[in-house]
Backbone as CSV, one residue per row, in Angstrom:
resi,resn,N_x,N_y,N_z,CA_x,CA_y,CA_z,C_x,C_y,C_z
1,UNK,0.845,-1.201,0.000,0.000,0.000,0.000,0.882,1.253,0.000
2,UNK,0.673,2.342,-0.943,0.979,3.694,-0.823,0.993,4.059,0.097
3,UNK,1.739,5.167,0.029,1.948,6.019,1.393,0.404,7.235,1.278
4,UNK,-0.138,7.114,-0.352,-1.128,8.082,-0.933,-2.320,7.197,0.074
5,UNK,-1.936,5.900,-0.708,-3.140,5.293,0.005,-3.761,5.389,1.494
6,UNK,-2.554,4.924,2.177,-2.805,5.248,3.550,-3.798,6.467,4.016
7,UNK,-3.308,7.767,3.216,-3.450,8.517,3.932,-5.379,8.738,4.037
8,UNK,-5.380,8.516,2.648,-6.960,8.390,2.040,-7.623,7.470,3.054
9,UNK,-7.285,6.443,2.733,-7.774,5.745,4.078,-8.412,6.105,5.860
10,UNK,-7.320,6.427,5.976,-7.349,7.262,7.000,-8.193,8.574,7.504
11,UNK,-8.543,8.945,6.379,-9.138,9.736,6.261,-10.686,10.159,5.916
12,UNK,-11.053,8.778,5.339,-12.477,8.022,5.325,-13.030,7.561,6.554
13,UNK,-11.889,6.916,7.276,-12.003,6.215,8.885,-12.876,7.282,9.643
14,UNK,-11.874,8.265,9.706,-12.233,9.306,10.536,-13.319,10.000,9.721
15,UNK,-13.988,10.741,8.895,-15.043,10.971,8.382,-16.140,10.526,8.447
16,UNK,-16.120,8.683,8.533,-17.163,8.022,8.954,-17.417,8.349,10.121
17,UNK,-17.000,8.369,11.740,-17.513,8.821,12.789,-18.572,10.004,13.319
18,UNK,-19.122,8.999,13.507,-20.718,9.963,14.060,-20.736,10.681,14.656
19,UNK,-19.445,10.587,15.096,-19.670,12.067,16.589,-18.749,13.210,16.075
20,UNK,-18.403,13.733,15.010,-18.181,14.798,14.242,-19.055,15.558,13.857
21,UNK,-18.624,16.940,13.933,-19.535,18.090,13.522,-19.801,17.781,12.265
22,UNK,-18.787,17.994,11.404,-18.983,18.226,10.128,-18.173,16.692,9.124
23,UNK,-18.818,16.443,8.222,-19.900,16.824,7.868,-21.455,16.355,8.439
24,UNK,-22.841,17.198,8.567,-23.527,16.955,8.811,-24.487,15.699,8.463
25,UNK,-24.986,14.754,9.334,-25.789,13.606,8.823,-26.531,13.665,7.720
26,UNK,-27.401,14.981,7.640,-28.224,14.858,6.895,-28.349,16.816,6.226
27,UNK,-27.174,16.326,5.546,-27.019,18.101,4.912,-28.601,18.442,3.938
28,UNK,-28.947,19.541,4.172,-29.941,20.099,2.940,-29.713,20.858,1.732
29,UNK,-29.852,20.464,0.647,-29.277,20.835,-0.724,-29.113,22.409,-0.438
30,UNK,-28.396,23.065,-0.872,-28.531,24.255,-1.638,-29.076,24.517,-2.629
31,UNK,-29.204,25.922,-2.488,-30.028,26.226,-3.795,-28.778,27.099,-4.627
32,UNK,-28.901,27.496,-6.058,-27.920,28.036,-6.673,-26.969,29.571,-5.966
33,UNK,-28.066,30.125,-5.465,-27.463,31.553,-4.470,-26.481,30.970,-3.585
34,UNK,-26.632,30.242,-2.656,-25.893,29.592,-1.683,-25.109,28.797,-1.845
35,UNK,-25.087,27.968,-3.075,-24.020,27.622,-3.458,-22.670,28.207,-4.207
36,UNK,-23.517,29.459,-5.058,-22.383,30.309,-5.170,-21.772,31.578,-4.024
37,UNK,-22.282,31.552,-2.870,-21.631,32.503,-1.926,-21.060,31.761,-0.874
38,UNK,-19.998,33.132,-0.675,-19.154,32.339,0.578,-19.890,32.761,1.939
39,UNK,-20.668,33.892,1.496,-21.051,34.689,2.647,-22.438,34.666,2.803
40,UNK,-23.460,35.386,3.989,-24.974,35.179,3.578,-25.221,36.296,4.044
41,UNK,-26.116,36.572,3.325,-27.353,38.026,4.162,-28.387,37.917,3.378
42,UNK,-29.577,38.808,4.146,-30.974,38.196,3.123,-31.795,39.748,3.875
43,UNK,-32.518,40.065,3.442,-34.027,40.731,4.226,-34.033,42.221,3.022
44,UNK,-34.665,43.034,3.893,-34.874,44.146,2.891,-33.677,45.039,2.993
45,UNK,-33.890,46.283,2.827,-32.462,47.164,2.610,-32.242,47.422,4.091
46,UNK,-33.622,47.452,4.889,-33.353,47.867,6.679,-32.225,47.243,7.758
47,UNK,-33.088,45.387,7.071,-32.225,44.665,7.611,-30.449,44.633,6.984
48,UNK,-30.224,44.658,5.910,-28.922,44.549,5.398,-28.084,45.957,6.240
49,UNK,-29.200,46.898,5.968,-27.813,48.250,6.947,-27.548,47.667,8.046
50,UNK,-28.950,47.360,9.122,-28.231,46.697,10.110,-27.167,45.354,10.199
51,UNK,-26.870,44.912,9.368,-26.135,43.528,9.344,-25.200,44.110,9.011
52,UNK,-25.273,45.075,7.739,-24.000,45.825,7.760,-22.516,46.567,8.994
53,UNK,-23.922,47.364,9.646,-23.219,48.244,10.740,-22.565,47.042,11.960
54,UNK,-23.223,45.814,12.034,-22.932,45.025,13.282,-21.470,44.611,12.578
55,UNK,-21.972,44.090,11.826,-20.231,43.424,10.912,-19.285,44.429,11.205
56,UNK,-19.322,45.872,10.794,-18.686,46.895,10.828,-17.562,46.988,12.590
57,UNK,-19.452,46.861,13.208,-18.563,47.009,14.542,-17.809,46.097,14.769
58,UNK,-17.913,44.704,14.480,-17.533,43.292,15.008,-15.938,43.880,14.345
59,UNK,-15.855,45.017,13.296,-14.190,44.948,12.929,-13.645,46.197,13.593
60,UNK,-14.229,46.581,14.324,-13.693,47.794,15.135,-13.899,49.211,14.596
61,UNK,-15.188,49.210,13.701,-15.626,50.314,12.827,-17.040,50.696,14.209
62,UNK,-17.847,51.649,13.047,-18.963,52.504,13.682,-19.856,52.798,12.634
63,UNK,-21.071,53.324,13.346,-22.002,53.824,12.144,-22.839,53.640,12.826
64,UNK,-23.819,54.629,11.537,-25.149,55.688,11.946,-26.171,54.733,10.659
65,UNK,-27.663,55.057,10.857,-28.214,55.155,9.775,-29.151,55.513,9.917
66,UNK,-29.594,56.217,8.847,-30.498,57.684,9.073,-31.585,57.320,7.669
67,UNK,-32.819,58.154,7.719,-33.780,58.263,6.829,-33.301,59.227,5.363
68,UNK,-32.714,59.705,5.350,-32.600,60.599,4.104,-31.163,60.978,4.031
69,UNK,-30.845,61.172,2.466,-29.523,62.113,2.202,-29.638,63.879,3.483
70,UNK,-30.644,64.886,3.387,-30.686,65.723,3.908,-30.131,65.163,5.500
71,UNK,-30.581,63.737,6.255,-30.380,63.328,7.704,-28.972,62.933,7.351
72,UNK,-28.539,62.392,6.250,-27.189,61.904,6.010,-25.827,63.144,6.768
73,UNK,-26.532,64.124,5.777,-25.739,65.447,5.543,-25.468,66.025,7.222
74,UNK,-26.646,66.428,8.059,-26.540,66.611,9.050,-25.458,65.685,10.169
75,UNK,-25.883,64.336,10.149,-24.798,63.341,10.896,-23.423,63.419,10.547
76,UNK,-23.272,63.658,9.197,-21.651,63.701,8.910,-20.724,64.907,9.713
77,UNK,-21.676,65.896,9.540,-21.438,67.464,10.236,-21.543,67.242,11.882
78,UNK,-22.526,66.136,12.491,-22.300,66.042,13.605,-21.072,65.262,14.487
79,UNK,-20.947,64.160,13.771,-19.523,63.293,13.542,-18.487,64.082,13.612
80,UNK,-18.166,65.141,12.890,-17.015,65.758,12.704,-16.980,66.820,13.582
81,UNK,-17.953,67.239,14.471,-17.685,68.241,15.248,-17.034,67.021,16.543
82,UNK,-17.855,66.013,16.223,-17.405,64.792,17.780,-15.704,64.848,17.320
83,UNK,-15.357,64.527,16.326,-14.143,64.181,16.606,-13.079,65.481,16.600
84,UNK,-13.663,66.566,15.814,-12.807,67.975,16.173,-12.670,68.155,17.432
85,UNK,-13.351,68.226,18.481,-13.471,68.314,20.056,-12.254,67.220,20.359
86,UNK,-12.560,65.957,19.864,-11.136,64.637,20.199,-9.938,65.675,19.978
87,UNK,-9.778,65.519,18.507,-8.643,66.336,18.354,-8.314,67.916,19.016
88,UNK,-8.782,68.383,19.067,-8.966,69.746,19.994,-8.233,68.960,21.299
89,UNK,-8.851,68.376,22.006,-8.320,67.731,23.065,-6.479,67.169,23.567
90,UNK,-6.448,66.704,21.917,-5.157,66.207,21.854,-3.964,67.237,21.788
91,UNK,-4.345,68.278,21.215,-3.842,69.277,20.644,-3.251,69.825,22.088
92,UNK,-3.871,70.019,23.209,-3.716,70.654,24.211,-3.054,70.006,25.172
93,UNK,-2.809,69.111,24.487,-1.518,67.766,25.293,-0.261,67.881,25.398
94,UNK,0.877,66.823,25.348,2.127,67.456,25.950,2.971,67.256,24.443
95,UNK,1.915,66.554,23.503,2.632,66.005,22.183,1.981,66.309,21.197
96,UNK,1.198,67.493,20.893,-0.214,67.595,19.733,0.245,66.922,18.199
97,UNK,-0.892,66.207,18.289,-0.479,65.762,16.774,-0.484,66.756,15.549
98,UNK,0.193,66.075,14.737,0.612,67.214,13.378,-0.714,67.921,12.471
99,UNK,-0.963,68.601,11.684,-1.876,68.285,10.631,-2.863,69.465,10.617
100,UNK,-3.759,69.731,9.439,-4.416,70.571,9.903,-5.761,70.283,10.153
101,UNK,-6.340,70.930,11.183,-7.499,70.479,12.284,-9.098,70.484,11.095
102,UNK,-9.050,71.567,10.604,-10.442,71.851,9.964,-10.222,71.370,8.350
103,UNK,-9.539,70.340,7.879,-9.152,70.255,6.011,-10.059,68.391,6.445
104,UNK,-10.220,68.697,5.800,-11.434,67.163,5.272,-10.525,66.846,3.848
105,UNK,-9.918,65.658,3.779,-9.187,64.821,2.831,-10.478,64.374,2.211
106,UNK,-10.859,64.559,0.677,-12.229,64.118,-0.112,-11.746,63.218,-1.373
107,UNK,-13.318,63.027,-1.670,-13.402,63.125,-2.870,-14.057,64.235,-3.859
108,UNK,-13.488,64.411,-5.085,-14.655,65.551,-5.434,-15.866,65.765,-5.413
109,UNK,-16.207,66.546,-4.445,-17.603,67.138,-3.779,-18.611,66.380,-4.916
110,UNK,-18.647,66.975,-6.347,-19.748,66.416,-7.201,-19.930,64.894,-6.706
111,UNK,-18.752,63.964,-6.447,-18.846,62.712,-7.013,-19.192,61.977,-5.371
112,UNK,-19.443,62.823,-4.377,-20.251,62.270,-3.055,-21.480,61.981,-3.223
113,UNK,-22.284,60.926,-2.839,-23.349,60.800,-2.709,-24.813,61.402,-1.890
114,UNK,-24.044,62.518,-1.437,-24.818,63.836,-0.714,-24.401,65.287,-1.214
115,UNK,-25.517,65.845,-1.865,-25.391,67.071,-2.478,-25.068,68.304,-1.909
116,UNK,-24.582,69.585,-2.380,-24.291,70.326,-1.426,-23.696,69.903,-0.163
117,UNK,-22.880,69.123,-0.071,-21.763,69.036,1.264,-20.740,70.268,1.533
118,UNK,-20.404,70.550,0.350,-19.387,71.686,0.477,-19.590,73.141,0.940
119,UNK,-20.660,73.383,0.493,-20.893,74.686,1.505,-21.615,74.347,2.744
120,UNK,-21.979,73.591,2.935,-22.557,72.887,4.609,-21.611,72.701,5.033
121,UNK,-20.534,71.884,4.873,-19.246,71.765,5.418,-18.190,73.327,5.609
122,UNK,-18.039,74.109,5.052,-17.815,75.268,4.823,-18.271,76.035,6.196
123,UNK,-19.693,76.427,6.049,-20.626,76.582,7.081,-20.395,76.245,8.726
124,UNK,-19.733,75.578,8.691,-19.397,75.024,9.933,-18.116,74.993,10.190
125,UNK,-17.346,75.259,9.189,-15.576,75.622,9.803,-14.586,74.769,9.347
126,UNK,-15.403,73.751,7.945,-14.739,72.350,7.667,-14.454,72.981,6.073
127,UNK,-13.035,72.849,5.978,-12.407,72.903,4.601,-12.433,71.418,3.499
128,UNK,-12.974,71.292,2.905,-13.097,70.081,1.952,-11.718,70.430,1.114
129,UNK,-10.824,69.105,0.916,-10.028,68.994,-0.083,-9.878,67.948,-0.645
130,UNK,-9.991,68.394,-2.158,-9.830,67.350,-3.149,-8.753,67.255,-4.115
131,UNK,-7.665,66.498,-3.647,-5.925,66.407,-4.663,-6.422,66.346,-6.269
132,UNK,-5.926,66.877,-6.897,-5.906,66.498,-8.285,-4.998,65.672,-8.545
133,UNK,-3.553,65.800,-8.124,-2.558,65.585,-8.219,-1.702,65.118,-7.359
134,UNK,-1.626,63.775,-7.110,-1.034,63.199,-5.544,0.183,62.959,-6.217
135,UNK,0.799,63.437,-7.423,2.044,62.899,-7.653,2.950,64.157,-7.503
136,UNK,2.405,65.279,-7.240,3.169,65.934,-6.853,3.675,66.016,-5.300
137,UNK,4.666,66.595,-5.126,5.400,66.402,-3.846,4.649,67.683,-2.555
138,UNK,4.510,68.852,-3.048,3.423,69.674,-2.025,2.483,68.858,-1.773
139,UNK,1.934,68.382,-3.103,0.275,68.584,-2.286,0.283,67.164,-1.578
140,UNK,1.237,66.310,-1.962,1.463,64.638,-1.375,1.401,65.312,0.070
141,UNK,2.680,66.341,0.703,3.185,66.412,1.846,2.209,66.825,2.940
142,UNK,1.145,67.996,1.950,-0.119,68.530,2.715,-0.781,67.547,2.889
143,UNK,-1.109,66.797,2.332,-2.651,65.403,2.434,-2.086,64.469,3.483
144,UNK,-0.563,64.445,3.692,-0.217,63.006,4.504,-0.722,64.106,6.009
145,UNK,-0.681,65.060,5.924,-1.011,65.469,7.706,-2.599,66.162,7.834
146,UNK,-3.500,65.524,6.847,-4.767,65.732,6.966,-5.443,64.864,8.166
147,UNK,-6.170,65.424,8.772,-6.751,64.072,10.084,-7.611,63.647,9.472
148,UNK,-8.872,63.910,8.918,-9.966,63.160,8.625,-10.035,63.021,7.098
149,UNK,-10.758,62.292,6.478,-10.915,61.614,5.246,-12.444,61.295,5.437
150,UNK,-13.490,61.895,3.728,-14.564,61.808,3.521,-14.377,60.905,2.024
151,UNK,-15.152,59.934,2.104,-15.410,59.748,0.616,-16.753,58.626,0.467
152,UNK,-17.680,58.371,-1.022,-18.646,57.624,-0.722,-18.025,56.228,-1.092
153,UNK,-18.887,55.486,-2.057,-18.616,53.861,-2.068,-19.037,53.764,-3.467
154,UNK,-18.174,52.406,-3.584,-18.738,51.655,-4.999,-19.818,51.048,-4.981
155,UNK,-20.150,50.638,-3.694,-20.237,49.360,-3.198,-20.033,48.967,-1.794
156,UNK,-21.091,47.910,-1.503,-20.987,47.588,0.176,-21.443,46.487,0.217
157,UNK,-21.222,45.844,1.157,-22.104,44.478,1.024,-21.722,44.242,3.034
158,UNK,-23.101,43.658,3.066,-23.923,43.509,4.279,-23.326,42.141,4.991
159,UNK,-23.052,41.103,4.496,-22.530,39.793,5.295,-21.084,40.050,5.796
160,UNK,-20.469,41.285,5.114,-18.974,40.847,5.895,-18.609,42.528,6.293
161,UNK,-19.352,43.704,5.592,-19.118,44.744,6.711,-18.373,45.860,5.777
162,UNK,-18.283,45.372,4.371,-16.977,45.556,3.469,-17.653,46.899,2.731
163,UNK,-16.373,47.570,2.145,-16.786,48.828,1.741,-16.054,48.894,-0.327
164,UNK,-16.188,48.615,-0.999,-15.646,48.842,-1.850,-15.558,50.642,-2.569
165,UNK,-14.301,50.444,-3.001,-13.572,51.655,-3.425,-13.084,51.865,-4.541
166,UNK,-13.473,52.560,-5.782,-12.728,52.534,-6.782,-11.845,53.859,-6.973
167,UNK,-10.298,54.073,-7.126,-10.107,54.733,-7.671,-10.044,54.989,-9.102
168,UNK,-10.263,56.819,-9.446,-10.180,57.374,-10.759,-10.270,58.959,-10.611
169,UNK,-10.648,59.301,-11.482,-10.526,60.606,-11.378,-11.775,61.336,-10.309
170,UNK,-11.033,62.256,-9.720,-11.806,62.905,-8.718,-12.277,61.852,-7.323
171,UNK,-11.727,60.871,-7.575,-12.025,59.713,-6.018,-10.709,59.241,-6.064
172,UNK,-9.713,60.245,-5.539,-7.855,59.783,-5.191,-8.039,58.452,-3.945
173,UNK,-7.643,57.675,-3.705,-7.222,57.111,-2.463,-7.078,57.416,-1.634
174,UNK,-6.414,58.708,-1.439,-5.909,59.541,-0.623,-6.554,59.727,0.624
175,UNK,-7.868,59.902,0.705,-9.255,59.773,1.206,-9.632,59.011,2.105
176,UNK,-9.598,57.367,1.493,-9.211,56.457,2.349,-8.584,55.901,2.983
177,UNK,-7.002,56.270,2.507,-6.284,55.906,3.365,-4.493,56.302,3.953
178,UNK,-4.784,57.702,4.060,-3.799,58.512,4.411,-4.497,58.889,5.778
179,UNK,-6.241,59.714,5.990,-6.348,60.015,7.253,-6.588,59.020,8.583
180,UNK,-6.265,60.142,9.551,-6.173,58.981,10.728,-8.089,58.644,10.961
181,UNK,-8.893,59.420,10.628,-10.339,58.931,10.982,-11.096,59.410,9.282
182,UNK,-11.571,58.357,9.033,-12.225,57.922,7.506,-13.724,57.678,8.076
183,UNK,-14.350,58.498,7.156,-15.748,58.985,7.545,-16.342,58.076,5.453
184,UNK,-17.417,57.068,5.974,-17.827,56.773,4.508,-19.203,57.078,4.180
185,UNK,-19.641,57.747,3.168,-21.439,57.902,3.116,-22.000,56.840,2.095
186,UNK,-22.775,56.143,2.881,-22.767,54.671,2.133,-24.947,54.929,1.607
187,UNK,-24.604,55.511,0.902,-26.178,54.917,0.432,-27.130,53.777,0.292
188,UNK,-27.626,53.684,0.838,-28.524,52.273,0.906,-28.481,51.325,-0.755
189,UNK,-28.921,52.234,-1.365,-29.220,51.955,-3.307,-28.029,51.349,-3.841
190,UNK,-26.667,51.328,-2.642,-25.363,50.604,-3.075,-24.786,49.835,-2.178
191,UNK,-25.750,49.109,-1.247,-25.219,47.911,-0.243,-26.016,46.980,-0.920
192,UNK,-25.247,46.102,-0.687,-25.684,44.858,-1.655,-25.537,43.433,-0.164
193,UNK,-26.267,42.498,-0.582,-25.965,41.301,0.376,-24.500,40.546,0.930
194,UNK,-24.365,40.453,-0.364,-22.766,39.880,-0.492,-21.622,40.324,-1.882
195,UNK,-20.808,39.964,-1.983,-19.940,40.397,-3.287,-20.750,39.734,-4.633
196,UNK,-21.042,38.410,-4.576,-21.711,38.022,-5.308,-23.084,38.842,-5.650
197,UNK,-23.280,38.980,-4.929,-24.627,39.733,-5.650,-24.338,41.198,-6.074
198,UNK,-23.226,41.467,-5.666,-23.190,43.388,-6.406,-22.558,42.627,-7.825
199,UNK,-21.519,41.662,-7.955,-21.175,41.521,-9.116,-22.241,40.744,-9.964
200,UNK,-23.233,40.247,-9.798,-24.418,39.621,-10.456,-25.365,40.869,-10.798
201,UNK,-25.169,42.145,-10.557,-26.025,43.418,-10.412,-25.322,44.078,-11.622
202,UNK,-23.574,43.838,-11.736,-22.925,44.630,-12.568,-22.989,43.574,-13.918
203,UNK,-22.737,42.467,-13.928,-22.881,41.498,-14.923,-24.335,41.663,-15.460
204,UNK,-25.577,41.434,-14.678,-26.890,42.211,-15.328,-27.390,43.047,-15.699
205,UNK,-26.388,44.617,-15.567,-26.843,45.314,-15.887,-25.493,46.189,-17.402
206,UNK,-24.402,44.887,-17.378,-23.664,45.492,-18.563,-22.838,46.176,-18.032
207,UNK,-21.944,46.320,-17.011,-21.523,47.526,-16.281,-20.051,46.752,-15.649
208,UNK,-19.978,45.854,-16.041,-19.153,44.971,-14.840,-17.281,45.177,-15.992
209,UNK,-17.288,45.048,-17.268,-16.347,45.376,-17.985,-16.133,46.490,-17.726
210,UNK,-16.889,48.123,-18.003,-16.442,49.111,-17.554,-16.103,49.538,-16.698
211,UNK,-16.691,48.973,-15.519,-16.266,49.025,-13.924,-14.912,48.713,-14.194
212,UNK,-14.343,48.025,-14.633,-12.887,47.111,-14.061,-11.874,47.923,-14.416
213,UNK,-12.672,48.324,-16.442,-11.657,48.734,-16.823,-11.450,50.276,-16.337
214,UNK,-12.079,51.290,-16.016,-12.244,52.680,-15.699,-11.512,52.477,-14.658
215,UNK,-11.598,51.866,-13.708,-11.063,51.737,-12.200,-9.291,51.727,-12.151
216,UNK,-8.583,52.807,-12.132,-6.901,52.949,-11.348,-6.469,51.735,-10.508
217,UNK,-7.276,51.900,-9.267,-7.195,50.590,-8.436,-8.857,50.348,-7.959
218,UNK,-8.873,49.144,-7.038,-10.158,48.391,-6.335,-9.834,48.282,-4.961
219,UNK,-10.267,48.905,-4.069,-9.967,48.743,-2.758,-11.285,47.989,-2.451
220,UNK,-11.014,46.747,-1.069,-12.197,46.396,-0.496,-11.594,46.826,0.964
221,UNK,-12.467,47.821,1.584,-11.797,48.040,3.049,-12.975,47.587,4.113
222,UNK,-12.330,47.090,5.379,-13.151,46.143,5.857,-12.974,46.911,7.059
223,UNK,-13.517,47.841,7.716,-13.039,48.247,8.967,-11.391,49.117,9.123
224,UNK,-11.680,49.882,9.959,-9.749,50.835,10.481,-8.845,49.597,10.067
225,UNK,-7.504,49.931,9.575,-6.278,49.429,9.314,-6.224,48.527,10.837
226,UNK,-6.020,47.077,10.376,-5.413,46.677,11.680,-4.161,46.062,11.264
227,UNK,-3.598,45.224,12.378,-2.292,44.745,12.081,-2.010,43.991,14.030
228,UNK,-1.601,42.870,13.689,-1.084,41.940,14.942,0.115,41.762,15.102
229,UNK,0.553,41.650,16.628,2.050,40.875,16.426,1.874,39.214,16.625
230,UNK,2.505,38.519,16.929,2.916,37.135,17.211,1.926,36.811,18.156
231,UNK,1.722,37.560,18.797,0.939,37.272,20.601,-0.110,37.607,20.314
232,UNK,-0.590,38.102,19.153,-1.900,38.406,18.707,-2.964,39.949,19.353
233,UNK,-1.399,40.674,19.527,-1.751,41.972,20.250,-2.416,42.898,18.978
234,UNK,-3.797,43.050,18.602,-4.089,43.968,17.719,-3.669,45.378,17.925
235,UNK,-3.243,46.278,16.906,-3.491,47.715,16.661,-3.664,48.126,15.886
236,UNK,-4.419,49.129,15.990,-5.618,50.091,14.687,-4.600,51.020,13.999
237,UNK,-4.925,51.156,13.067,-4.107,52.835,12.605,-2.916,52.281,12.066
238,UNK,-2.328,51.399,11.807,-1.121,51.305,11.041,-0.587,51.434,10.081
239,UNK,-1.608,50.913,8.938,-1.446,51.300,7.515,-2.073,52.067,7.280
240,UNK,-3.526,52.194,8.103,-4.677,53.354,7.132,-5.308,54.085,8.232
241,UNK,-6.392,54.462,8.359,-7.136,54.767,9.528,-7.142,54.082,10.606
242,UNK,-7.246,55.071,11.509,-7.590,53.787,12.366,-8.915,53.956,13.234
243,UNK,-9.871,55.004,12.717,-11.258,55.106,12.654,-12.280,55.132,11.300
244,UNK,-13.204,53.943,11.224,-13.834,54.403,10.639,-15.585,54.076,10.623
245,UNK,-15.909,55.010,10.372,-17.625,55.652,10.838,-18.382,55.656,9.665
246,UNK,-19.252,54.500,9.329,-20.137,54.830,8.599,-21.122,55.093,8.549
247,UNK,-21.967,56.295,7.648,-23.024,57.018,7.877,-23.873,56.191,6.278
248,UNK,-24.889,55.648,6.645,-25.859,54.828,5.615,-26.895,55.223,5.852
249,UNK,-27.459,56.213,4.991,-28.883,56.704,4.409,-29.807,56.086,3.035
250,UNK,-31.047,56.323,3.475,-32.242,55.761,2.739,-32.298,56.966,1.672
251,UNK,-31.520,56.264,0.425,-31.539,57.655,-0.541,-32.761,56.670,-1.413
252,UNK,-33.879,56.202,-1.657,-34.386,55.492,-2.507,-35.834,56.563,-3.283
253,UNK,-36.089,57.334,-2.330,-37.058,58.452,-2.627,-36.322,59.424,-3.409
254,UNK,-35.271,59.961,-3.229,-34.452,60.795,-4.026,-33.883,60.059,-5.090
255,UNK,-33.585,58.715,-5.169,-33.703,58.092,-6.406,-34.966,58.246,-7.413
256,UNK,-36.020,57.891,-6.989,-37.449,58.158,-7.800,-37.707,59.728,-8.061
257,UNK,-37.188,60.197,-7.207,-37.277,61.798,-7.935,-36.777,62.405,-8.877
258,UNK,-34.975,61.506,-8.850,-34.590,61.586,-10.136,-33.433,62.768,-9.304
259,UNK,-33.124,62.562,-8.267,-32.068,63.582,-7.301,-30.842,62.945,-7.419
């Protein structure tokens, strides 16, 4: 007998035993959805935000969700006064961090999923900036000491918490992941269940080639930057943020309006 053989063997032995979890006695078929996902979520758009935001927290994220773009707009402005006060705080310490306090790292204002942000933001003492040009060396040096970062989504999906990101023009990276607290405005009309189903949305609707090809890069960000040592000591903030807050509004009425 093989040494292949053996092992096969062996391995049937133990499979046969009844007192194993898996596999189950009496599994129930799948149906084609479930067999093609790794992940699950199901209900209306209410339930998916919430499955969303729990996932979110379960990765050391946050979030709001509100009835309208107009409730959107307000929470983001309230968010950012919470964490100006943080920073304010720090500032008055024995080590203030670098950067400037009131510059919001963006995307271009048009290409947010809440209208008029920029003079609401304005309004309140918050400078929106949007790089044209991250290959230059100023404006690189200004954006790396920005604290907060605004930008919307490609894409979201509800079973694992995940935020997709495309860069291109007027949506730099920069946004997501240079500031220390990343603020995302996630519209309901673009959380999807799982990956599979936003890409079954782009494949049905003809969109899934241009997506790929238009796109610089594809970020999927899953919660603040983490990172472990050996001992399995987590910390936030290493590569990217190490806050992040998502604000998910019911834009579906301002869809039918044609807003």
């Amino acid at each position: 007998m093989s040494s292949r053989d053996d092992i096969l063997i062996r391995l049937r032995t133990v499979l046969s035993r009844p007192d194993l979890r898996f596999p189950p006695a009496n599994p129930q078929p799948l149906d084609p959805r479930q067999r093609m996902s790794v992940t699950y979520a199901d209900g209306d758009r209410w339930d998916l935000a919430y499955r969303f935001g729990r996932e979110l927290e379960t990765l050391h994220g946050s979030f709001e969700l509100v009835d309208s773009p107009a409730e959107g707009r307000l929470a983001l402005i309230s968010r950012m006064k919470i964490w100006l006060d943080e920073e304010m705080a720090l500032r008055k310490a024995a080590a203030p961090p670098p950067g400037d306090i009131n510059s919001v790292l963006c995307w271009d204002p048009a290409l947010l999923p809440i209208a008029e942000l920029e003079p609401a933001m304005n309004d309140t003492g918050f400078n929106l900036v949007a790089p044209a040009d991250m290959a230059d060396v100023e404006t690189r040096a200004k954006a790396g000491h920005v604290r907060f970062g605004l930008s919307g989504v490609d894409a979201a999906f509800a079973s694992t918490g995940t935020i997709v990101v495309a860069s291109g023009p007027g949506k730099s990276r920069s946004a997501t992941l240079l500031p220390l607290r990343h603020i995302v405005l996630l519209p309901l009309s673009r959380l999807f269940p799982t990956p599979e189903a936003w890409l079954a949305s782009l494949r049905y609707t003809g969109e899934l080639v241009d997506f790929v090809r238009s796109s610089a890069n594809v970020s999927l960000i899953s919660g603040p930057s983490k990172s472990a040592d050996i001992e399995s000591n987590l910390t936030l903030g290493v590569h990217g943020p190490q806050q992040v807050h998502a604000i998910l509004f019911d834009d579906m009425e301002a869809l039918m309006r044609g807003r």
